[in-house]
C-alpha positions in Angstrom: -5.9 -37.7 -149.2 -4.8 -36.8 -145.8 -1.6 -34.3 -145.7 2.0 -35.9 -144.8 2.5 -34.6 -141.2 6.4 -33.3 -140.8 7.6 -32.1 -137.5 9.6 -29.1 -137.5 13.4 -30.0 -137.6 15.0 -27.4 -135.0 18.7 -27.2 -133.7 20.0 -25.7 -130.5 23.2 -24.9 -129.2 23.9 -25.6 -125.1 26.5 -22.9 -124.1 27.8 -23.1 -121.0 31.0 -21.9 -119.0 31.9 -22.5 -115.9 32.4 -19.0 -113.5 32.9 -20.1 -109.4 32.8 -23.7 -110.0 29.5 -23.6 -111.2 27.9 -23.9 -114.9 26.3 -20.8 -116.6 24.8 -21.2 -119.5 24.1 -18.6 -122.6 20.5 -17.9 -123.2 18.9 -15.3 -125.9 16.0 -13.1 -125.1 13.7 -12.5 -127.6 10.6 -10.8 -128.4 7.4 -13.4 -129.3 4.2 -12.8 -129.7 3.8 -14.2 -126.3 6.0 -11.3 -125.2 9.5 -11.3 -124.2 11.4 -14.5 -123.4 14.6 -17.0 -123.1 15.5 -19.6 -125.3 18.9 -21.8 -126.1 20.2 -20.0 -129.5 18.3 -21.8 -131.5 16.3 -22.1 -134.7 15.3 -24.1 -137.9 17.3 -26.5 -139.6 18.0 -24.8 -143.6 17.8 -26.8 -146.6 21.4 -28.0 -148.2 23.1 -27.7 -144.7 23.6 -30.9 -141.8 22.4 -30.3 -138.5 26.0 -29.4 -137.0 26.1 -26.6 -139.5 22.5 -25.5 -138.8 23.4 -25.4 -135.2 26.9 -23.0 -135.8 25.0 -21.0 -137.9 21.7 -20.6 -135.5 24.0 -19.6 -132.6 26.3 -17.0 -134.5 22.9 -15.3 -136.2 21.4 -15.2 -132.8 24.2 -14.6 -130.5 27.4 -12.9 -132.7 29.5 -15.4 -131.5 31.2 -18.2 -133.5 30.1 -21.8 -131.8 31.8 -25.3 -132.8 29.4 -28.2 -131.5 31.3 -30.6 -130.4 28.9 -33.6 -129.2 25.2 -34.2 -129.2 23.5 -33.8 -126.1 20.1 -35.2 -127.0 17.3 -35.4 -129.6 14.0 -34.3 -128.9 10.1 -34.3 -129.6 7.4 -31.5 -128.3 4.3 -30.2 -129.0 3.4 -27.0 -129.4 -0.3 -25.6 -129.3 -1.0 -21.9 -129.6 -4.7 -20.2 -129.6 -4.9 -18.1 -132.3 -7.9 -15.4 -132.4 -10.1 -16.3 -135.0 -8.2 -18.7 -136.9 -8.0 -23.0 -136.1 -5.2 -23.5 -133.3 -1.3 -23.8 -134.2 0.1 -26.7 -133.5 3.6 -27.8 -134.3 5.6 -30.6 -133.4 9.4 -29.7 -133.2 12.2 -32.1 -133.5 15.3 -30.8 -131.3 18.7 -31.5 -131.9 21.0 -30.4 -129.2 24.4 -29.7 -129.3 27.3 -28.4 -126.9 30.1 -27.5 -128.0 32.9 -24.5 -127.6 32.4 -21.0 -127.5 34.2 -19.1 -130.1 35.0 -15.3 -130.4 31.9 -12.4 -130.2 31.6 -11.2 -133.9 30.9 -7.3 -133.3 30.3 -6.7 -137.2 27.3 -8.8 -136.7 23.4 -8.1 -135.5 21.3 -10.3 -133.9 18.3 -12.4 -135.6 15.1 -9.9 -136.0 13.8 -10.4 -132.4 16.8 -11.6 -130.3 17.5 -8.6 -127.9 20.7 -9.5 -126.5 22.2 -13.1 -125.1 22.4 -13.4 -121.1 24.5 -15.9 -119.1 22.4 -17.6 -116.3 22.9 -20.0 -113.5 21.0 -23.6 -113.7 19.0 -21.8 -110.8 18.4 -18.6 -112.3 17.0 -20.8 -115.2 14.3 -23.4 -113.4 13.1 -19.8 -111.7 12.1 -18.3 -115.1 10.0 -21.1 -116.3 7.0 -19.0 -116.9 9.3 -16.8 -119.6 10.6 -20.1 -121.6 10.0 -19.9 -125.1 10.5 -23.4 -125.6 9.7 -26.0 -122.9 13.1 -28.1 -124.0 15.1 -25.5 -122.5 15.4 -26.9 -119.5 15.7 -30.3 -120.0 18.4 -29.9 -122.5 20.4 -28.2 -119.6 19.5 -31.0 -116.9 20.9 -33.5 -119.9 23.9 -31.3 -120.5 24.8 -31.2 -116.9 24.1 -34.8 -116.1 27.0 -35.7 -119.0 25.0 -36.8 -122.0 27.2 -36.7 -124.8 27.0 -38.7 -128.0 29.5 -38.3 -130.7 28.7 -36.0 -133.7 30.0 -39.4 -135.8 26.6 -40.5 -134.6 25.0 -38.0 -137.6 25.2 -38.6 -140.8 24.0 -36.4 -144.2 23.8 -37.8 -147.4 25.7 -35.9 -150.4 22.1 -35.1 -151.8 21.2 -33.1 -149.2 23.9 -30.7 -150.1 22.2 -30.6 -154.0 19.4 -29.7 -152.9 21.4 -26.4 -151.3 23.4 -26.1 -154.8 20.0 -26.3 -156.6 18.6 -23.5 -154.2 21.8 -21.0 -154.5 22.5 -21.8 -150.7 
């Protein structure tokens, strides 16, 4: 019998602020194997948690700062294919859930995820010019949704009480 394919469930968090009239955004750099490079905070979505949660907690472990989401900005599918010397090649298919939302306050008591080296704030500019150092290749359309106004309601999500069980059973 053939194995059950299951995409990768990811959150993101679309951080943005607005300095001269114009929209920066808050990126993390972070050391891959594919060397250093940018990415929305970002990450895996935890058993016994909903995706909003999953997406506060992703951008607080990876950026220190507390994030609310507020609205969905889109959902997403990719494919990701990786050589991998002397093994068969990776390949992943991530399912994005992105989220804006507000900024809260820097939380100096924390680190940074293993990996992130520090969060930057870029222009949509600065951001289509380092394509080549994208970690994920969502980045940048989740920011060209985000600034043409896609917003869906978080009402739009829902998570069965089970879900949360499952945490319970886990200790989570």
């Amino acid at each position: 019998m053939q194995e059950r394919w299951k995409p990768s469930v990811t959150v993101a968090a679309i951080i943005d602020r607005k300095v001269g009239g114009r929209s920066e955004f808050m990126l993390v750099e972070e050391i891959t194997r594919d060397g250093l490079q940018l990415n929305n905070p970002a990450g895996h979505l935890d058993p016994g948690e909903n995706l909003i949660e999953a997406c506060a907690r992703e951008a607080l472990e990876e950026t220190a700062h507390l994030f609310v989401p507020t609205a969905l900005v889109g959902i997403y599918l990719s494919r990701f294919e990786r050589p991998i010397p002397g093994q068969p090649t990776e390949d992943i298919t991530y399912l994005r859930f992105a989220f804006c939302g507000e900024l809260g306050a820097l939380q100096p008591e924390r680190t940074l995820d293993q990996g992130i080296v520090r969060t930057v704030w870029m222009s949509a500019e600065e951001i289509h010019a380092s394509q080549a150092r994208h970690r994920c290749p969502l980045l940048m359309r989740c920011m060209q949704d985000h600034l043409a106004g896609r917003r869906y309601p978080l009402d739009l999500i829902s998570t069965d009480d089970s879900v949360y069980r499952i945490g319970q059973m886990l200790g989570l």
